[in-house]
C-alpha positions, 0 to 999 in steps of 0.5 A: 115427297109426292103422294103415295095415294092418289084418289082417281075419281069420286061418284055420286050415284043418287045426284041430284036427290031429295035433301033427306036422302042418303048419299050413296058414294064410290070413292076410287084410288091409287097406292103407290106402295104398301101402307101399314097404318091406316087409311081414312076418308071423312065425308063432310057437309059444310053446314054454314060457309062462314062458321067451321062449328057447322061442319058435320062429318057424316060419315069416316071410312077406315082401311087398316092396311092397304096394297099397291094398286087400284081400290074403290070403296062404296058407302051409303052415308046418311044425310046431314043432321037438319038441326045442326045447320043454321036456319038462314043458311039451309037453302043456297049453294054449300059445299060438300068435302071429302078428307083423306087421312094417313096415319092421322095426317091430313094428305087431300081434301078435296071439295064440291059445290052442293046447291040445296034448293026447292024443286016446287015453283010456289016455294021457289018463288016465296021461301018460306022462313022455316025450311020445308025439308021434304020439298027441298033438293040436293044437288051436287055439281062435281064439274068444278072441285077444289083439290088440294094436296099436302105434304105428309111424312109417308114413311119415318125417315122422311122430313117435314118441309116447312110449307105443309101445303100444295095446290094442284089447281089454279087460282081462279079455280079456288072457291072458298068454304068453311075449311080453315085456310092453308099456308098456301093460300094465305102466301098466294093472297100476300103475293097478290097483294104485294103485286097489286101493289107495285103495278099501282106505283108503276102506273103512278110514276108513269102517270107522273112522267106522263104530266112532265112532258104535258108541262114541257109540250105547253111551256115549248110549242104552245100556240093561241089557236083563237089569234087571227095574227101569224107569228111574223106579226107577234113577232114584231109587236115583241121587238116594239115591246122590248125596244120602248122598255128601259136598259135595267141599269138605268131602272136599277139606278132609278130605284135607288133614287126613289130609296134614297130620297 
């Protein structure tokens, strides 16, 4: 069934800021009806892009009950543990993810570009191999997010479809983090494939068609274009040809004698 919480908007107030700086965000959301259990957003920081054990949650923000209508919630959350990210994946674009849970159940994830980098032209210049974090920048970009919607049981009575997940965006859109992929995903990229391949054995039969007609072109109307004769002339040198060669009986006959003998 459709979403009984829809989050609106999600704002930033201190983008872009220093690295070690809190991060200080305005989540605002509608519910469609009363919910009786309750209702949790998890901020996390994508800490490596290959590796979910670098994720850090760093912060969950739990509402027991929640009433129809709009609501948004303010919070200032700390910024992530500098130890817990991988040295060589500390400066560069990573990613920042808010998860919304009901009831336990994962219903929207939803996904931001967070570029982490040097405002100092020396440092941008020479990286240096161990990361100097008081000189280093967050910079969220909320122009481009990643949205995805799944499918939960809102209420007791309703049923779990088999595909647990849907995407509202399109697919050019979709950017990848350290998240595990959906069943949604793994379907549109086995789609993908299984249309690549049928275009390319199109174009191979074509290309097969293509070659018989080249083949029936040179064998039908093909000409020497380096021959200074016209065609009446080949003409007669063929009639001369076939008239000084001998009936195919008498060569027949002919090679029997030289058999027999």
């Amino acid at each position: 069934m459709a979403s009984l919480v829809n989050v609106t908007s999600v704002e930033l107030s201190n983008n872009p800021a220093p690295f070690d700086s809190k991060l200080s965000l305005s989540i605002t959301f509608n519910c469609l009806e009363i919910l009786k259990k309750p209702l949790s957003f998890d901020i996390v920081y994508i800490g490596c892009p290959n590796d979910t054990e670098h994720d850090q949650v760093l912060d969950t923000i739990t509402i027991p009950e929640v009433t129809v209508g709009n609501h948004t919630i303010t919070v200032e959350v700390d910024p992530p543990v500098v130890e817990k990210i991988p040295r060589e994946d500390f400066v560069g674009v990573t990613a920042i993810m808010l998860k919304a849970f009901y009831s336990g159940q994962l219903f929207n994830k939803i996904s931001w570009y967070c570029a982490v980098e040097y405002t100092d032209p020396e440092l941008i210049e020479n990286k240096p191999e161990i990361p100097v974090v008081e000189k280093l920048q967050r910079r969220v970009v909320f122009d481009e997010p990643r949205n995805v919607i799944y499918n939960i049981k809102w209420r007791e009575d309703d049923v779990e479809d088999e595909v647990v997940t849907t995407e509202e965006v399109e697919e050019s859109d979709v950017i990848v983090f350290s998240c595990e992929p959906s069943e949604f995903d793994i379907a549109a990229e086995n789609a993908e494939a299984a249309e690549c391949e049928e275009v390319c054995q199109e174009m191979d039969e074509d290309s097969e068609i293509a070659d018989e007609s080249m083949v029936e072109d040179d064998d039908s109307g093909s000409v020497d274009l380096n021959d200074d004769s016209d065609v009446s002339a080949d003409e007669d040198v063929a009639d001369e040809t076939m008239e000084d060669e001998e009936p195919l009986e008498e060569v027949v006959e002919h090679t029997k004698q030289i058999v027999s003998v």
